[in-house]
Structure formats: C-alpha cells, structure tokens
MOPAC internal coordinates of N, CA, C and O (Angstrom, degrees):
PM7 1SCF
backbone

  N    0.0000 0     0.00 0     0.00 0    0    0    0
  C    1.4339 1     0.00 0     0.00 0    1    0    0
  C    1.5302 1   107.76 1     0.00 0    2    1    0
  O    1.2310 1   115.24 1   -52.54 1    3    2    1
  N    1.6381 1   126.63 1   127.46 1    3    2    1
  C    1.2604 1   123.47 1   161.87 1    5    3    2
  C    1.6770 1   114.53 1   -87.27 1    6    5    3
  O    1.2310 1   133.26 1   -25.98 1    7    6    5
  N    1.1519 1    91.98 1   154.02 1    7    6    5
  C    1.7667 1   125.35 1   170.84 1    9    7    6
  C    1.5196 1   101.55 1   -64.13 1   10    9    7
  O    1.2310 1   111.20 1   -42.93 1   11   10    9
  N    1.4193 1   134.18 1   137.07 1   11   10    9
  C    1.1341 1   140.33 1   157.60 1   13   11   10
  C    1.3810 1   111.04 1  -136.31 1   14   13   11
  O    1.2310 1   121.73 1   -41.89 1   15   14   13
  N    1.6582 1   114.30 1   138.11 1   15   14   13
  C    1.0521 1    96.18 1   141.30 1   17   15   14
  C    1.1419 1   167.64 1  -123.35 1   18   17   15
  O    1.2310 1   107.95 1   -14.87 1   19   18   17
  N    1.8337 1   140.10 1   165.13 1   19   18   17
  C    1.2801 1   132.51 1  -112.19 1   21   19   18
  C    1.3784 1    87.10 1   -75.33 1   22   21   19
  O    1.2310 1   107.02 1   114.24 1   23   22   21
  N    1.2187 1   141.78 1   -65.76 1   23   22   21
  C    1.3633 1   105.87 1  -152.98 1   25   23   22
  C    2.2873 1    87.50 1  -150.01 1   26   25   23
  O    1.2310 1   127.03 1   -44.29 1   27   26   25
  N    1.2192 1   104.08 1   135.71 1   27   26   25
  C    1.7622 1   108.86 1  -148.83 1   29   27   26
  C    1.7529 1    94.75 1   -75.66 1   30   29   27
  O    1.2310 1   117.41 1   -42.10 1   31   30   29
  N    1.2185 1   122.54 1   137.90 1   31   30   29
  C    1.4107 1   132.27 1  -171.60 1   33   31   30
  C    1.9473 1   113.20 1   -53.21 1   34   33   31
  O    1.2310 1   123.80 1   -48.31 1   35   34   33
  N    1.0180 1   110.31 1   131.69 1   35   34   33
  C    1.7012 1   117.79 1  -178.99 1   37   35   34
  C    1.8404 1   113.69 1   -67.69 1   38   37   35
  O    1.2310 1   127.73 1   154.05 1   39   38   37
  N    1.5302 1   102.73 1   -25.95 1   39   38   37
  C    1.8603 1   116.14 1   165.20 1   41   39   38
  C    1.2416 1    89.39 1  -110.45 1   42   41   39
  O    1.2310 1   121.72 1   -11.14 1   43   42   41
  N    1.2065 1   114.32 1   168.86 1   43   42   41
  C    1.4490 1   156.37 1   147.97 1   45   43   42
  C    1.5943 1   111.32 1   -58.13 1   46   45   43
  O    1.2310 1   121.33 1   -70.49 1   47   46   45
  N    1.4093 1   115.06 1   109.51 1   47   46   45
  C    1.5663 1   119.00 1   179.74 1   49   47   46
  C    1.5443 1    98.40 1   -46.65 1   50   49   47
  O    1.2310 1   126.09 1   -50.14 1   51   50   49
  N    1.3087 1   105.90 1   129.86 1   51   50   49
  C    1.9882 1   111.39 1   156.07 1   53   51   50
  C    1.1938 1   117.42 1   -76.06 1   54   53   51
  O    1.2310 1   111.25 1   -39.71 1   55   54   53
  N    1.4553 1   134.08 1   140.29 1   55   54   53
  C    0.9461 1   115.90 1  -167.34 1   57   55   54
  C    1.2484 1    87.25 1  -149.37 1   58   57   55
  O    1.2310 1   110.78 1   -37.99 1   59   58   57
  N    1.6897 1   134.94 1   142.01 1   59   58   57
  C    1.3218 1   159.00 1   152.77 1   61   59   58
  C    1.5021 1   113.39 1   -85.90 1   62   61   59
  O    1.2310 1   120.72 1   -49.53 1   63   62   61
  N    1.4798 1   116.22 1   130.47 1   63   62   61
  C    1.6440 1    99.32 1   155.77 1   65   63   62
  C    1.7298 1   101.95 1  -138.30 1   66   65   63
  O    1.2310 1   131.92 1   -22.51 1   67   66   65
  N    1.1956 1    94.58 1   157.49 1   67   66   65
  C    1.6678 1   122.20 1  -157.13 1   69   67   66
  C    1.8629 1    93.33 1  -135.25 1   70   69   67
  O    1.2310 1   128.44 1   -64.02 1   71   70   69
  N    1.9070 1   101.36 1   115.98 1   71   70   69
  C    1.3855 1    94.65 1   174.91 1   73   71   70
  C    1.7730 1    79.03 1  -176.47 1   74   73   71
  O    1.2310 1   131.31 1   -17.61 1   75   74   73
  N    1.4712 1    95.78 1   162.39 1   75   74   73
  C    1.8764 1   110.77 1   178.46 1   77   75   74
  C    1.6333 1   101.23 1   -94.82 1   78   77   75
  O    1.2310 1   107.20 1  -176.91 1   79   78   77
  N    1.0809 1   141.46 1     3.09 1   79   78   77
  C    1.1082 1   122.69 1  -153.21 1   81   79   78
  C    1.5635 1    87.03 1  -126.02 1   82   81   79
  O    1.2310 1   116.03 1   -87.23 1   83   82   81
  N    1.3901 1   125.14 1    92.77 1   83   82   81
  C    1.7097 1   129.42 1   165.52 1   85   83   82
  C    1.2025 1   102.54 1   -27.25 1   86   85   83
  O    1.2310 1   118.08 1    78.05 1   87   86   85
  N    1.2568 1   121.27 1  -101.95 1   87   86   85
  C    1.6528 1   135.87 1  -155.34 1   89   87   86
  C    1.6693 1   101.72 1   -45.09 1   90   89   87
  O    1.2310 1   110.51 1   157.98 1   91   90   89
  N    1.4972 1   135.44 1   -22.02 1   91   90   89
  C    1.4386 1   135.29 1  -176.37 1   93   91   90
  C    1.4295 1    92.20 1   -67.98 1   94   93   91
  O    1.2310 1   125.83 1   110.94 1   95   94   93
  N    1.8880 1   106.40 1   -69.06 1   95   94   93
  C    1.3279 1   100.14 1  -159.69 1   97   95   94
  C    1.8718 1   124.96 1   -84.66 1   98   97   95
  O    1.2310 1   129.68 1  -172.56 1   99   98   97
  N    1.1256 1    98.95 1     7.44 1   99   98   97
  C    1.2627 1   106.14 1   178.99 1  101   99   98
  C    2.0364 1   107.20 1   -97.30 1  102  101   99
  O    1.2310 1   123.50 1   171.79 1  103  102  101
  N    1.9360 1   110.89 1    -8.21 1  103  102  101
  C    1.1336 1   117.12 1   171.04 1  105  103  102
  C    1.6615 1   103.52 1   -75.96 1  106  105  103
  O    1.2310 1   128.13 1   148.65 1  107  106  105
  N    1.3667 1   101.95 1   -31.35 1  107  106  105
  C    1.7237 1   116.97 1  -157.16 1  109  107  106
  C    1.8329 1    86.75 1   -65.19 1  110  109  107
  O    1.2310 1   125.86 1   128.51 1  111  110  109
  N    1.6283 1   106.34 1   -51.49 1  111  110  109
  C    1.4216 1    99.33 1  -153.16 1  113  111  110
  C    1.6913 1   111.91 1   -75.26 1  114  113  111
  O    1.2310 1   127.68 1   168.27 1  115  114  113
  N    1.6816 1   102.83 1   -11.73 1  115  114  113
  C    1.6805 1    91.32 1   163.40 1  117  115  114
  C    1.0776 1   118.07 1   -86.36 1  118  117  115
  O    1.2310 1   115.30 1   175.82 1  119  118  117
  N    1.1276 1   126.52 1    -4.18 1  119  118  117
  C    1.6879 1   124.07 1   173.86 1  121  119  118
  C    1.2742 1   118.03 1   -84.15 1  122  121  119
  O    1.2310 1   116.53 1   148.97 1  123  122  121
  N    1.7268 1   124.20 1   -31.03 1  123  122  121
  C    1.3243 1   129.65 1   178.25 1  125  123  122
  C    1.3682 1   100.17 1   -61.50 1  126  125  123
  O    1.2310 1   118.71 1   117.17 1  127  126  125
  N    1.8694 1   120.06 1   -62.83 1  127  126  125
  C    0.9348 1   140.72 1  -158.02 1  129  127  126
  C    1.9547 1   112.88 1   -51.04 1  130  129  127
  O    1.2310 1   126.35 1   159.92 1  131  130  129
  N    1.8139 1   105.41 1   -20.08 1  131  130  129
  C    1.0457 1   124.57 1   165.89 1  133  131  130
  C    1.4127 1   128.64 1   -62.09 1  134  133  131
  O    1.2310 1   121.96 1   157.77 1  135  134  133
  N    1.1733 1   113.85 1   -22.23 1  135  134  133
  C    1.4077 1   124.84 1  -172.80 1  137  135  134
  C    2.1338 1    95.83 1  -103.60 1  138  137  135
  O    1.2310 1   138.80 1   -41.77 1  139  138  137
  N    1.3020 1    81.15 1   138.23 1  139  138  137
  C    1.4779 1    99.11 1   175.15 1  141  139  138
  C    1.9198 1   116.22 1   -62.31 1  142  141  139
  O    1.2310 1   125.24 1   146.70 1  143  142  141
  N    1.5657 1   107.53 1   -33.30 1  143  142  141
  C    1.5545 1    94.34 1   177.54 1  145  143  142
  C    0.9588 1    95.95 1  -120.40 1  146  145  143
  O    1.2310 1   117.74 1   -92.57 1  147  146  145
  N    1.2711 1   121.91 1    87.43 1  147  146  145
  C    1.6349 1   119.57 1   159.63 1  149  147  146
  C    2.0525 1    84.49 1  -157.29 1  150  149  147
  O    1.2310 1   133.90 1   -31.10 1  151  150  149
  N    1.0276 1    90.74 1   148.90 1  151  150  149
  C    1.9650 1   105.04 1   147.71 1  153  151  150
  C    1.6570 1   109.55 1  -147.05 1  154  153  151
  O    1.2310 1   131.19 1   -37.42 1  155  154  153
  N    1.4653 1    96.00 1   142.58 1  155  154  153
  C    1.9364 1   113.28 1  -177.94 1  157  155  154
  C    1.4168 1    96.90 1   -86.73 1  158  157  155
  O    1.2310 1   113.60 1   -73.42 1  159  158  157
  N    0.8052 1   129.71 1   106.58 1  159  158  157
  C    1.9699 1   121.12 1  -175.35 1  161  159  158
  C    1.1995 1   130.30 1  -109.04 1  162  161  159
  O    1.2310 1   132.69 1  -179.34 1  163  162  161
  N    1.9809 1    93.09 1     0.66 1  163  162  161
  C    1.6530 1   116.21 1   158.80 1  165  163  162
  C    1.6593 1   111.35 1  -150.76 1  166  165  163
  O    1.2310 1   126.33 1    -9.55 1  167  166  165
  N    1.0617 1   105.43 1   170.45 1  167  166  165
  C    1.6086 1   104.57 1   179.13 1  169  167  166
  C    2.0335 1    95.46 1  -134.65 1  170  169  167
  O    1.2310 1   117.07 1   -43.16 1  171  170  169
  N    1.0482 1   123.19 1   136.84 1  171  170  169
  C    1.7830 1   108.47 1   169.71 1  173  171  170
  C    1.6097 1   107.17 1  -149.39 1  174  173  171
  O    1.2310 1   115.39 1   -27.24 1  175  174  173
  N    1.1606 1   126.34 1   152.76 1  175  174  173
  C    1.7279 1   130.80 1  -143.85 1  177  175  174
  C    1.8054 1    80.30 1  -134.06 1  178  177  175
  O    1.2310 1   114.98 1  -158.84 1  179  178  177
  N    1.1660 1   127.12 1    21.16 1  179  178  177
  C    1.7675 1   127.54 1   171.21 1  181  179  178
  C    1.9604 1   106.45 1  -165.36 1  182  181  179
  O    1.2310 1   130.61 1   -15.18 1  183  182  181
  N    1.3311 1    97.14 1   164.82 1  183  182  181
  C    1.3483 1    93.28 1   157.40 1  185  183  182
  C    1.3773 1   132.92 1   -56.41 1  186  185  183
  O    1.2310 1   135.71 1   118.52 1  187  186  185
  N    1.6847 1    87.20 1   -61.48 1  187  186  185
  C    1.3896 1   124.72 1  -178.62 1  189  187  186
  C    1.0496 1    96.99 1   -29.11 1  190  189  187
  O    1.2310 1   116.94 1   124.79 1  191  190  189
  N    1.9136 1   123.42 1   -55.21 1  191  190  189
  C    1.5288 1   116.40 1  -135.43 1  193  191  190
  C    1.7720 1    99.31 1  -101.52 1  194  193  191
  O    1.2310 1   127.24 1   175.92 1  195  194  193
  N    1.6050 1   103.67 1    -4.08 1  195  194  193
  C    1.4885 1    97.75 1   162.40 1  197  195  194
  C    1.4108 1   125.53 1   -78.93 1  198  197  195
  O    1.2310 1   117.66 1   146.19 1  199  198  197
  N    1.3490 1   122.06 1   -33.81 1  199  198  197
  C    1.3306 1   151.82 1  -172.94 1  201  199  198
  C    1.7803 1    98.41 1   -63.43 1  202  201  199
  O    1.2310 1   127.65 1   125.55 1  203  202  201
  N    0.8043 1   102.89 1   -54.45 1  203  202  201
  C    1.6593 1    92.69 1   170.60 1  205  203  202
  C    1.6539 1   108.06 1   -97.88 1  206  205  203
  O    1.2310 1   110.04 1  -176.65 1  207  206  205
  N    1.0462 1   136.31 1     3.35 1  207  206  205
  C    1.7827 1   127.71 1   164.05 1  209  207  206
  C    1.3585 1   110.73 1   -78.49 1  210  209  207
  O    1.2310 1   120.88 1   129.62 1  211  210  209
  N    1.3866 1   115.93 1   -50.38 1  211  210  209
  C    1.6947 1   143.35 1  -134.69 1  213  211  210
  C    1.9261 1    78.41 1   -92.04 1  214  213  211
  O    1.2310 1   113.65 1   161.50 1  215  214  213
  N    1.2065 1   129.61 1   -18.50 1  215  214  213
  C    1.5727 1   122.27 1  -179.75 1  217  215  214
  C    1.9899 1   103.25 1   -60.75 1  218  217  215
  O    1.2310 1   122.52 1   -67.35 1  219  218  217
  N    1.2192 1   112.78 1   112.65 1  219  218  217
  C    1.1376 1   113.60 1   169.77 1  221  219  218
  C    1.4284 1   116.66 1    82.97 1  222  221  219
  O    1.2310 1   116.98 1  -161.29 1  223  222  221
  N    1.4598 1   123.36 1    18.71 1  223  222  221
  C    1.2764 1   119.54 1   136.49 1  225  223  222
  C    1.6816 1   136.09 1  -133.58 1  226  225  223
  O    1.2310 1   126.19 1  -130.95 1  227  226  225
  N    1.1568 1   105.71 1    49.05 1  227  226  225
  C    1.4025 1   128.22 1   154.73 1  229  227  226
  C    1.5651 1   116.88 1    46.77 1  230  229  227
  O    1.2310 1   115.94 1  -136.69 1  231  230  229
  N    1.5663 1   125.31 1    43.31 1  231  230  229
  C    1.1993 1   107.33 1  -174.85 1  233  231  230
  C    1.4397 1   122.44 1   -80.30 1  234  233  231
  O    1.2310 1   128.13 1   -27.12 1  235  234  233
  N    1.2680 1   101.94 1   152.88 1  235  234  233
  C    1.5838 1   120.65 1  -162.92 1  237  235  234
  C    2.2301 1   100.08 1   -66.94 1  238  237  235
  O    1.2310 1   132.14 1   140.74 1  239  238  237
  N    1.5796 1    94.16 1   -39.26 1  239  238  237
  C    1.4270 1    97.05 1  -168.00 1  241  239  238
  C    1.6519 1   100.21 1  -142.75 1  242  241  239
  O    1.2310 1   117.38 1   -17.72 1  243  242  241
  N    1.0460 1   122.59 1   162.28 1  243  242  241
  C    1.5067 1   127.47 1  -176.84 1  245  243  242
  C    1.7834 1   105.97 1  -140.23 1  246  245  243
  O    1.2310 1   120.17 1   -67.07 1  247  246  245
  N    1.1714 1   117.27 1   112.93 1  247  246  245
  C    0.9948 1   113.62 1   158.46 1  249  247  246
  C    1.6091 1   136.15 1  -104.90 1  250  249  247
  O    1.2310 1   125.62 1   -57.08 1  251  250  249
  N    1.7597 1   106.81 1   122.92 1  251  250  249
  C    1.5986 1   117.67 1  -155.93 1  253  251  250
  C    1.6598 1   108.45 1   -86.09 1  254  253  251
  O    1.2310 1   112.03 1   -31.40 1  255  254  253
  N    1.1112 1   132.64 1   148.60 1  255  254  253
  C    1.7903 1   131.05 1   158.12 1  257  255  254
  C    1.8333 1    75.50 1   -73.58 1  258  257  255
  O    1.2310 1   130.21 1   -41.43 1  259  258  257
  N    1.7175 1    97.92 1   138.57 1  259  258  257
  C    1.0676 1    94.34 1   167.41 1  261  259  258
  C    1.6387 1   109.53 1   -89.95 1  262  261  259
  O    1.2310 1   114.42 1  -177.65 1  263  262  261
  N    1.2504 1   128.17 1     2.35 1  263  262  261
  C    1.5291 1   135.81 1   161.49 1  265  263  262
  C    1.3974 1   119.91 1   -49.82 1  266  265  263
  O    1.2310 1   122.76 1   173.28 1  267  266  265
  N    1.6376 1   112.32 1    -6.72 1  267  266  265
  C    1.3980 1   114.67 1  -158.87 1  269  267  266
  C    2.0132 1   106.67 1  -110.01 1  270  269  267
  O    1.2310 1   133.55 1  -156.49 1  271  270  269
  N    1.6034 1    91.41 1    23.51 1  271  270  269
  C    1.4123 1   102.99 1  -140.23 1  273  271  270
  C    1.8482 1    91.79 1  -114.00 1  274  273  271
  O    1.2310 1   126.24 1  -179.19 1  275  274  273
  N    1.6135 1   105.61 1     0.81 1  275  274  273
  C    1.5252 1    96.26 1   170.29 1  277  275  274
  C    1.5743 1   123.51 1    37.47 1  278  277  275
  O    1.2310 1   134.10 1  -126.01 1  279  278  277
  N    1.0689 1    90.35 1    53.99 1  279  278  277
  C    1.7148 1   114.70 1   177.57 1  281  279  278
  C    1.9534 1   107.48 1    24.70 1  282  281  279
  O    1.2310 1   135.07 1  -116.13 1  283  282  281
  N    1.4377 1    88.44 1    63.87 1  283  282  281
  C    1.3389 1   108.79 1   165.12 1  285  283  282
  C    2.2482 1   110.13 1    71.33 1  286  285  283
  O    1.2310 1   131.01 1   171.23 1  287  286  285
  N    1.3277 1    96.35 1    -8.77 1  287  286  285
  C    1.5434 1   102.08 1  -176.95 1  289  287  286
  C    1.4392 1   104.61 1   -61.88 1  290  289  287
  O    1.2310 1   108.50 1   154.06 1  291  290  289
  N    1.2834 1   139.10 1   -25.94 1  291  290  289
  C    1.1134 1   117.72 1  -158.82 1  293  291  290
  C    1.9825 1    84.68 1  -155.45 1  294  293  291
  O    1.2310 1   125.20 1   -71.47 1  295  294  293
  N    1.4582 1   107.62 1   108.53 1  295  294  293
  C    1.6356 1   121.80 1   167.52 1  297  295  294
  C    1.4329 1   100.88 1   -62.56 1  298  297  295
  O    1.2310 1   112.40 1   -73.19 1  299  298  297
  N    1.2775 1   131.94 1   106.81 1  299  298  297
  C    1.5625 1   129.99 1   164.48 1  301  299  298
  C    1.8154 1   105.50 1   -77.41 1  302  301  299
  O    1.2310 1   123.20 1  -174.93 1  303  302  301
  N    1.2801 1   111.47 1     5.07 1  303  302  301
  C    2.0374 1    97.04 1   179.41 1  305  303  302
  C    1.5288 1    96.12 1  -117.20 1  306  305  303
  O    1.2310 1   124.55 1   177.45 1  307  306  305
  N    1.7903 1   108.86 1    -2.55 1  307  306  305
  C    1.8505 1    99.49 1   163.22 1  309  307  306
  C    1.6773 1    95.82 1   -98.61 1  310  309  307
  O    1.2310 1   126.48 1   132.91 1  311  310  309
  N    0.7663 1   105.14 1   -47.09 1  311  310  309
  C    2.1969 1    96.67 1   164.83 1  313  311  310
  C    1.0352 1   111.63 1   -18.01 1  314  313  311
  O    1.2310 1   122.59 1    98.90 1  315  314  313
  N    1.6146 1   112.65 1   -81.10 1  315  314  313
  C    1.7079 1   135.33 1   169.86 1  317  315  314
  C    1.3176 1   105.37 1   -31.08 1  318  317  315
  O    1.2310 1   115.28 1   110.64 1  319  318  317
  N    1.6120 1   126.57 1   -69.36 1  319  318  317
  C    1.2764 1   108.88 1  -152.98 1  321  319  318
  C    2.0567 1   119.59 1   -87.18 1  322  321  319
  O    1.2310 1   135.06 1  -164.38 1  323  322  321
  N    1.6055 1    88.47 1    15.62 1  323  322  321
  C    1.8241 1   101.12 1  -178.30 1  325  323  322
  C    1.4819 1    72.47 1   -81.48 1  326  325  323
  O    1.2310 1    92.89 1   155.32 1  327  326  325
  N    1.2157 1   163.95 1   -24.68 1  327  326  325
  C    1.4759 1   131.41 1  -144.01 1  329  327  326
  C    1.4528 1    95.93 1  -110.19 1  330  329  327
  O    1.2310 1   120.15 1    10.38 1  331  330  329
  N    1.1294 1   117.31 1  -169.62 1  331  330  329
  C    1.7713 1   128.27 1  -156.78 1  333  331  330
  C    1.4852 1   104.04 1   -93.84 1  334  333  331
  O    1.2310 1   113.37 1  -166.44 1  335  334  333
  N    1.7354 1   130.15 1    13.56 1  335  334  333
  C    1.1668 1   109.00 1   136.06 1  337  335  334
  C    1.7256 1   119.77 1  -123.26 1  338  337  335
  O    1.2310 1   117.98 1    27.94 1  339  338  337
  N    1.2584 1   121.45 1  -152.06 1  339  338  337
  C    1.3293 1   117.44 1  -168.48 1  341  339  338
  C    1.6738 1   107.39 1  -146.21 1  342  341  339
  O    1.2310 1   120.49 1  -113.21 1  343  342  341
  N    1.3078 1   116.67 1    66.79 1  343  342  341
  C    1.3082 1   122.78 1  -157.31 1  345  343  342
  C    1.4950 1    98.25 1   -81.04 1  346  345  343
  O    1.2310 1   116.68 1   -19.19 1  347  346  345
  N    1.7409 1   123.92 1   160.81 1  347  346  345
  C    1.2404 1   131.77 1   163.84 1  349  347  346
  C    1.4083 1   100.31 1   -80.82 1  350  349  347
  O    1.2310 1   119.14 1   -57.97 1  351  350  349
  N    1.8077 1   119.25 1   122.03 1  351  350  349
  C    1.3756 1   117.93 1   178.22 1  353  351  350
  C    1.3691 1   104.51 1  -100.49 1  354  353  351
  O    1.2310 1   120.10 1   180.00 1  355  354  353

C-alpha cells in the first residue's frame, strides 16, 4: 500500500533551512526548489544568522543540521518559535 497525500497544498510549503555546511545546504535548496510545492525562502549557515533573516518571512517548516544544536545546550526550534512565527522544526 502507498502513502498519499490527502489532499496537495493550495501555496507552496515555505521552507527555511539552517545548517554550517554551504555547499550541503545550498545542494538541499536546489533540490527543494525542484519540487513544485515547496519554496526555500531562506538559506542560513548559523542559528544566530537565521534568527535575524527568518524575521518577516514566515516559514511554514525549518530545516536544522542537527550539529547546530550544541549538544542539546541551546534548542534552536524554541529560539525559532520565541519569534513572530511558529514554524514546524
């Protein structure tokens, strides 16, 4: 049996990604950018440097390097979600 899903989004998923490794996440964002319902609507190589980009464009989902996660000291998707949107991390 395949997975579908129930019924295909009316926007284009937003999508953020957050990772140290340039050439990874800048591979990630031509591949998202490949798919018809998705848009990458930031790219960021720190938390930090999402946390002040990601102000005022509303992504739907954020994807983290979990390397960026300082051995659990500091949650970067409770960071994310103190700010004025409420992304799925």
């Amino acid at each position: 049996m395949s997975w579908r899903c129930p019924q295909a989004p009316t926007e284009p998923v937003r999508v953020a990604l957050v990772g140290s490794q340039a050439d990874v996440i800048n591979g990630l964002a031509r591949r998202l950018e490949a798919c018809p319902d998705l848009t990458v609507v930031g790219s960021y190589h720190s938390v930090e440097a999402a946390l002040s980009g990601l102000d005022g464009l509303s992504p739907d989902v954020v994807l983290i390097d979990r390397d960026l996660v300082n051995g659990g000291a500091s949650d970067p998707c409770a960071r994310l979600r103190r700010g004025r949107f409420q992304p799925a991390c």
